[in-house]
N, C-alpha and C positions, 0 to 999 in steps of 0.2 A: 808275461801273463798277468802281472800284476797291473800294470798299466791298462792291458785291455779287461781286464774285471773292473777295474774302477772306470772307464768309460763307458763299460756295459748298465752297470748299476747307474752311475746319472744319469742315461737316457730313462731309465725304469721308471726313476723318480720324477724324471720331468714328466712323461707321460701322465702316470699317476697325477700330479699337479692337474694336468690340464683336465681330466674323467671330472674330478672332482670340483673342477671348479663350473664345468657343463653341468652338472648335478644339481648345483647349487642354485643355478637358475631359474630352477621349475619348482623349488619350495617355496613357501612363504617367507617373507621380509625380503628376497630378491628377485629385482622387478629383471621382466625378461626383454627391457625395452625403455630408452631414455624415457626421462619421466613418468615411468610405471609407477613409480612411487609419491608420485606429489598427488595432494588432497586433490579432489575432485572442484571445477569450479562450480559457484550456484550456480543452477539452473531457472531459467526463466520459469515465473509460475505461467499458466494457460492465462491467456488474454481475453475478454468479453466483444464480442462483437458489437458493431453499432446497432444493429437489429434488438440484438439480446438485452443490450442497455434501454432501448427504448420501451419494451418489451415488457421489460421488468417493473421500470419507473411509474410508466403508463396505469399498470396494474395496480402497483403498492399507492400514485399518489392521487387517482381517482381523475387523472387528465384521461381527455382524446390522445393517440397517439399523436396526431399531427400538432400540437399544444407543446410536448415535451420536446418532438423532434427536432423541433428548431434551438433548441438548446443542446441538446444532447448533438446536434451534427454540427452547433459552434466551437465547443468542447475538443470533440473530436478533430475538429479541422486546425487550433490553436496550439493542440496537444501534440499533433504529430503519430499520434499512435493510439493504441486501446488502454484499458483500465484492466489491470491485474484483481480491482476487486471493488465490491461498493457497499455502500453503507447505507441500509433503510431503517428510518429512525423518527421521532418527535421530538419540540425544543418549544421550549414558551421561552418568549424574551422580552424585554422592554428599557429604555431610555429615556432620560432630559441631561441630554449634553454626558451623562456619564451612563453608561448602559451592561447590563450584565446577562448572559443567555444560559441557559441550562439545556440538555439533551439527552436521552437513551435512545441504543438501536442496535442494530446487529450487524455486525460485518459476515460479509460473505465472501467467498473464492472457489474457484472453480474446483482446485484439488483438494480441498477441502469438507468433507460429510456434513459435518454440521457448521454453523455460523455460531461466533464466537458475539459473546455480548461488550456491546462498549459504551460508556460515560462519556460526554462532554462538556463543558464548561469555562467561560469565556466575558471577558470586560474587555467596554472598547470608551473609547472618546471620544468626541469629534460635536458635528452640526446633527446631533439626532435624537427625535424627538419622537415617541408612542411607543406604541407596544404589540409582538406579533406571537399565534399560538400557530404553528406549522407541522407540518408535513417536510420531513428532507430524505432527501435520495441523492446520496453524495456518493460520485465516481473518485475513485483512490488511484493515484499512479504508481508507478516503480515499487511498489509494497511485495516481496518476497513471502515475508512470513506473520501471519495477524498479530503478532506481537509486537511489531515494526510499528504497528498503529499508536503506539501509547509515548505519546511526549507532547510539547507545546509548541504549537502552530502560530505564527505570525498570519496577517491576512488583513488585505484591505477589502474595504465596501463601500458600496455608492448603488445603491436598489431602491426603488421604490414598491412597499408593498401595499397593494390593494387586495381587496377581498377575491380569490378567486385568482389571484395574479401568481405569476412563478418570478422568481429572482435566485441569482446566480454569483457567484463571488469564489474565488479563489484562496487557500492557505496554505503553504509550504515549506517544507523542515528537511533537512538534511537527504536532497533529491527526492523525498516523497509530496507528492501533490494532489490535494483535496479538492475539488470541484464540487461543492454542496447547492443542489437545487431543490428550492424551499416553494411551496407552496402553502397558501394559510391563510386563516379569516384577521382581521385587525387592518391597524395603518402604523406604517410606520417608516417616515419619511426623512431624510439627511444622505450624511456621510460619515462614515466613524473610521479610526484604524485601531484595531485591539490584538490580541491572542485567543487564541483556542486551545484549552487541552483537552490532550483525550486520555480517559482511566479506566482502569480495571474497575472500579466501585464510584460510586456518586461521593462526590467532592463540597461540600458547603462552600466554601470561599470561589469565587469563581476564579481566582489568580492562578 
């Protein structure tokens, strides 16, 4: 009798064991499913059409659509993909061989309410010479979250601006990429390679 009571009670217990650990399943801190518990990955933000981008550009920089198009569907064609978010904004600039640019403007995102304001400021060097007061409407790539926006941009250039002309250049940082198209009255003619940053507040030094 002794023997069969003590294998009566381990099965009881085992049971028990196993209620409890089904139980366990369905509260919180235990996932009910391999990797229930791991962080969630980021999520893509919504991406802007070519439409949308032209759309947009067209509107804020006082072109024909068909003016911008042709940049905005170079872009896109180089890019491989859409723009997470863009930037309409102002910049006066100017150069002799050593050149410094200042900007404000607003970034925008699709899941985003309001547009977030942003600073930029920038010195380059090179073959370049005058001075331009612009219009830009710069497509953003890989940018998740508007905060993503604020560090220092390497970036080459090789544009020529006339009065009424659009120019294009590219800057890129840690997989995010800048596509700024500038439209604006002046001249200002070369090649330079400098930095761009972008801030929370307007910056004096342009470094």
């Amino acid at each position: 009798m002794d023997r069969r009571s003590l294998l009566l009670s381990g099965l009881a217990l085992t049971a028990g064991g196993c209620a409890t650990s089904a139980s366990q399943q369905g509260t919180p801190g235990y996932p009910t499913q391999p990797g229930a518990g791991s962080p969630p990955a980021t999520a893509q933000p919504p991406a802007y059409t070519q439409e949308e981008i032209v759309a947009a550009g067209s509107s804020f920089l006082g072109v024909a659509a068909q003016a911008i198009g042709g940049a905005v569907e170079r872009i896109f064609m180089e890019q491989g993909d859409a723009p997470t978010a863009y930037i309409a904004g102002e910049e006066g600039s100017g150069a002799f061989a050593v050149g410094a640019r200042y900007g404000q403007g607003l970034l925008y995102m699709k899941d985003r309410p309001e547009p977030q304001e942003v600073f930029w400021q920038g010195a380059s060097i090179g073959w370049d010479f005058g001075g331009n007061v612009a219009r830009v409407f710069t497509l953003v790539y890989n940018l998740y979250h508007p905060d993503m926006i604020y560090r220092r941009y390497p970036g080459v250039e090789g544009s020529a601006y006339l009065i009424g002309g659009l120019g294009v250049n590219y800057q890129q940082a840690d997989g995010i990429i800048l596509a700024p198209i500038r439209a604006g009255v002046g001249l200002r003619l070369g090649a330079n390679v400098g930095t761009m940053s972008y801030s929370r507040q307007r910056n004096i030094l342009p470094f």
